[in-house]
C-alpha positions as a printed Julia matrix, in Angstrom:
83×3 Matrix{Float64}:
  5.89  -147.14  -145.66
  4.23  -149.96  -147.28
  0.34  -148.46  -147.87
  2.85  -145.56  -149.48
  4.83  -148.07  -151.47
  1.22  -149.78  -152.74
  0.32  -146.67  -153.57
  3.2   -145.37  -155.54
  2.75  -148.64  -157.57
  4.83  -150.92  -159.41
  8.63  -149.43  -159.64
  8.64  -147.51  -156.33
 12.45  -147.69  -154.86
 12.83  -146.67  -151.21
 15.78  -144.08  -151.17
 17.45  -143.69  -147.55
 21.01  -142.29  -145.93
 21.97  -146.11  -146.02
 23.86  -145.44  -142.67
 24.19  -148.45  -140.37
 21.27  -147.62  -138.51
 19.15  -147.95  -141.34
 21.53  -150.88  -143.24
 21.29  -153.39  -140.29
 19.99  -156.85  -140.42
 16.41  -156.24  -138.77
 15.32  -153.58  -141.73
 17.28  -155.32  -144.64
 15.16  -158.55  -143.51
 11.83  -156.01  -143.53
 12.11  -154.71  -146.83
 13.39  -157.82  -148.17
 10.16  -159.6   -146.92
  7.98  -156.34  -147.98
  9.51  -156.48  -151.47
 10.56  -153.28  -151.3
 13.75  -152.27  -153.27
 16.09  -149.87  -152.17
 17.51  -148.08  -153.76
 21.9   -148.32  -154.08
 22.97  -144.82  -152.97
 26.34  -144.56  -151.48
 26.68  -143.63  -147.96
 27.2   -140.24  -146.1
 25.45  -138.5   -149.27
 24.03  -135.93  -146.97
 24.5   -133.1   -149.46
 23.52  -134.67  -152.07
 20.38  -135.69  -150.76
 19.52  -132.32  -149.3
 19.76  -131.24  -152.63
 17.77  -133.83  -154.08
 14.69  -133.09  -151.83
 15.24  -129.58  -152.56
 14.27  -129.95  -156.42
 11.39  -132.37  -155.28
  9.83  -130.08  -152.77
 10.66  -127.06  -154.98
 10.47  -126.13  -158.53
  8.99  -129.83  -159.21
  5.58  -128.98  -157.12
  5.46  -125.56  -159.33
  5.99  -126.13  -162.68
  2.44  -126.04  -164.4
  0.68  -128.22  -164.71
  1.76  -129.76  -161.71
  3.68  -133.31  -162.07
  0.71  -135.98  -160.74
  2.61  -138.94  -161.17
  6.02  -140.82  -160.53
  7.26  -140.9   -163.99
  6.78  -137.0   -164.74
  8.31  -136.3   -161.49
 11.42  -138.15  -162.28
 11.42  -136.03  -165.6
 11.24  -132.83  -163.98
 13.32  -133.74  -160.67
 16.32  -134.56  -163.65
 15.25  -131.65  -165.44
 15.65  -129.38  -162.76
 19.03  -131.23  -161.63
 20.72  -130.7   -164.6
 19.75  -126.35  -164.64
């Protein structure tokens, strides 16, 4: 995740289930030492994630031109939410 992270640039948050498997001491310690923020989602948010990664891995990728960066994919990913 970090070469991703590095990537992504300055202002990447890491968005996960925040379950206990992923919440526990070992991988807080990680991505506090990575300085990678996570982002505060509340837990059991299955649905709500679902339908999340539906948006980004559906209209987002189509519109025209395509979004090419994270800023205009935020804009279209709320765009698309509020529809």
């Amino acid at each position: 995740m970090r070469p991703y992270a590095v990537a992504v640039g300055e202002g990447f948050i890491f968005m996960h289930d925040n379950v206990h498997r992923y919440t526990d001491q070992i991988r807080t310690s990680y991505l506090d030492q990575q300085g990678i923020d996570v982002m505060d989602w509340p837990s059991r948010s299955f649905h709500l994630t679902e339908n999340l990664w539906g948006i980004v891995n559906g209209p987002v990728p189509g519109r025209q031109p395509p979004p090419h960066d994270v800023l205009i994919i935020r804009q279209a990913s709320v765009e698309e939410w509020q529809v």
